[in-house]
N, C-alpha and C positions, 0 to 999 in steps of 0.2 A: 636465313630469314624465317624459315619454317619454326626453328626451335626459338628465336627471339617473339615470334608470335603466339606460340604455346605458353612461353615465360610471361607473357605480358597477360594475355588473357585469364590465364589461373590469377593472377596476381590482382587483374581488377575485378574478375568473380569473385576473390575471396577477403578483399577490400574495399568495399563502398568507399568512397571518396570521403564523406562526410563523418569518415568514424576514424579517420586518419588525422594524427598530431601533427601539427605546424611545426616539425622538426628536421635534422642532418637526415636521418635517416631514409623517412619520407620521402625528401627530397634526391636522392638515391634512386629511388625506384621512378617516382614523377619524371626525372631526367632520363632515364632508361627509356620510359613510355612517351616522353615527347622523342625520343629520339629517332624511336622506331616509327614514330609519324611522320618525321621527317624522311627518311628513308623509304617506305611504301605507302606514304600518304595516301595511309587512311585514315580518316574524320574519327572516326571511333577514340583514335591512340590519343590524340589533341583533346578529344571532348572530355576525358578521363582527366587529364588535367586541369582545365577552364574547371571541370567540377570541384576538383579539389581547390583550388582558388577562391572559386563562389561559392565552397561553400564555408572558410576561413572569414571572409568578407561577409555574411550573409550570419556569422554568429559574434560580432561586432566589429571584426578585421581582426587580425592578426596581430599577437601578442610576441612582440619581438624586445628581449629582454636580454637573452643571450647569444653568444655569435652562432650556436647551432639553429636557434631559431630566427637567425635573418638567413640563411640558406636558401627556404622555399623563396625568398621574394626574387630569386632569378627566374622563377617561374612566368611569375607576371611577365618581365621581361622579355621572355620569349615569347608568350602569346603574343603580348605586343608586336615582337617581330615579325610575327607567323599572321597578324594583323587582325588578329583578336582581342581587343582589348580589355580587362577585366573590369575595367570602368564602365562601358559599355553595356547594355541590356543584354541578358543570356540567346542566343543565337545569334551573333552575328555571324555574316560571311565572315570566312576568313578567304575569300576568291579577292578579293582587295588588300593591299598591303596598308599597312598603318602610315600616318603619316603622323606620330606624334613626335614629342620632343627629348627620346631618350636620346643621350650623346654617348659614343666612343671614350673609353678615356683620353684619346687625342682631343679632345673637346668634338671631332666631327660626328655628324650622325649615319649611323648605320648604314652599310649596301644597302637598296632594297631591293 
């Protein structure tokens, strides 16, 4: 865990969220660092993400043109799950789970 928190932390020191492309690659690392949120939940690892989202959203949404750049929108998805929604005003709790309407592809929705 030690060295996945070293990797992440250089990684979003030396990538402001907002200077990062809506792309595969990106989304690499984004999934990395919600992962490791998941794992030692801490807010820090999540907020790094929501940033990157908002700030996609925040320069007119995301320009999804090719299949590498619809990648980052499972991003959204997760926050969703994690119960932060990107729709949402910046700070929400995420101590509450979402209750929105993403579906499984079995048509059902999500554990929560």
């Amino acid at each position: 865990m030690a060295l996945a928190r070293a990797l992440a932390d250089r990684a979003i020191e030396r990538h402001p969220p907002a200077t990062l492309a809506w792309d595969w690659e990106e989304t690499v690392l984004m999934l990395g660092v919600a992962e490791l949120h998941r794992v030692s939940g801490e807010p820090r690892y999540r907020d790094y993400v929501r940033a990157y989202v908002d700030a996609a959203i925040a320069a007119g949404g995301p320009a999804i043109t090719t299949s590498d750049s619809c990648a980052p929108a499972l991003l959204a998805a997760l926050l969703v799950i994690d119960g932060d929604d990107p729709a949402a005003p910046t700070g929400r709790s995420s101590t509450t789970r979402s209750t929105t309407s993403i579906t499984a592809p079995s048509g059902r929705r999500p554990a929560a």
